[in-house]
N, C-alpha and C positions, 0 to 999 in steps of 0.2 A: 597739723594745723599749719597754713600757710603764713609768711610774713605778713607786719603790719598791713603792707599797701595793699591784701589780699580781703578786708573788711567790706563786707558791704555795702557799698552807697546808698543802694534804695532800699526804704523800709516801705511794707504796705500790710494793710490793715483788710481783713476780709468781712466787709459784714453781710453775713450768710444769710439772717432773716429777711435781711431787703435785698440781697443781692448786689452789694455795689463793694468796687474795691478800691482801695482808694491807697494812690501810690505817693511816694515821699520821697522825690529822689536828693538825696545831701548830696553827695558829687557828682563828678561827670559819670555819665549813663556805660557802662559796658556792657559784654555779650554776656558774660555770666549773670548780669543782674537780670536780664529778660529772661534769660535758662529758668529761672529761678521762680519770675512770676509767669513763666506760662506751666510751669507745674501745677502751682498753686489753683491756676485759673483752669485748665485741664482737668484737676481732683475738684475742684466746684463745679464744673458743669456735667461731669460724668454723672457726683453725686444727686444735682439739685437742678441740672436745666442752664439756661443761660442765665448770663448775666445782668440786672438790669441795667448799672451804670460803673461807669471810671471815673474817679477822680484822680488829678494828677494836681496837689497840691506841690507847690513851691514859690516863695515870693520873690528867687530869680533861677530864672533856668541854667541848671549848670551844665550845658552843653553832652558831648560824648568825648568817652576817655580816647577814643579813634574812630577809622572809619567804621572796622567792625564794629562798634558799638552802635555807631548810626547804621548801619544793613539791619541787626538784631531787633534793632527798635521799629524798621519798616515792616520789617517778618514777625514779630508781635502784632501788629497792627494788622498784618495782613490774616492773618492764623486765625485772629479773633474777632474778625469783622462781622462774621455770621451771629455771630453769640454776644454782642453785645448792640442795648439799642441806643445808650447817651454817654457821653464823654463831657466830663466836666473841666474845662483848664483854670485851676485857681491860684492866679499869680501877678506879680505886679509886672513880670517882666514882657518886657513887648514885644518878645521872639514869640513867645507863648500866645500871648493875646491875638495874634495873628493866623494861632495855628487852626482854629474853626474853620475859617477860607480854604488853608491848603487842605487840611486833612477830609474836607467835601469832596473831593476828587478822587480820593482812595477809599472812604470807605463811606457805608449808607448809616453809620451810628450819626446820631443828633446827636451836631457838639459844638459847645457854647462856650464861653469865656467869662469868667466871673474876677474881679479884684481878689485881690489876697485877704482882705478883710472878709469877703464875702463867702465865708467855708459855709455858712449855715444855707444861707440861700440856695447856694451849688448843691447841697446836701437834698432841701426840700425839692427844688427840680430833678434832682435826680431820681429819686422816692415819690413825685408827681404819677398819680394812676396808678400805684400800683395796689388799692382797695379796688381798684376796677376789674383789675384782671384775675 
């Protein structure tokens, strides 16, 4: 077992029946914490198919523990562009709120921005059609 500062920041929840994962990062973002959820996301889509949606809940973005951590976080995003179709950013910080603009540029997943109060709605749009398909 590693030292304290070795805990990991992000927690995320998988839920398998609908397909959405929904990330929680408490500190700053490093490479091992993406190591960690493209496993997770890798053992779900082998098992079950893609993804239907992300959520990245936090009510302030706490940035990247370095640079590597922001590279890992572009290479998650880019790894999993194909297999995912909605990204949900639920948060009051306004790094965040902005990121639906930039991240239209890198990747074709529908991705919106929802208030940090607003987990339930992000939840229902993200679960939106999927009795259809």
């Amino acid at each position: 077992m590693g030292p304290p500062g070795d805990a990991v920041l992000v927690s995320y929840e998988l839920i398998r029946d609908q397909g959405i994962l929904v990330i929680l990062p408490e500190g700053p973002l490093r490479t091992d914490d993406f190591e960690a959820l493209s496993q997770a996301v890798d053992d779900y889509i082998v098992s079950d198919g893609a993804l239907t949606g992300v959520m990245i809940s936090a009510r302030k973005f706490p940035g990247w523990e370095d640079f590597s951590g922001f590279l890992s976080h572009l290479r998650f995003i880019k790894e999993n562009n194909r297999d995912i179709d909605k990204v949900a950013a639920v948060t009051d910080s306004a790094f965040l709120s902005i990121m639906p603009r930039v991240v239209d540029l890198f990747v074709s997943a529908d991705v919106r921005h929802f208030a940090f109060g607003q987990r339930d709605e992000a939840m229902a749009w993200l679960t939106s059609g999927l009795a259809e398909s």
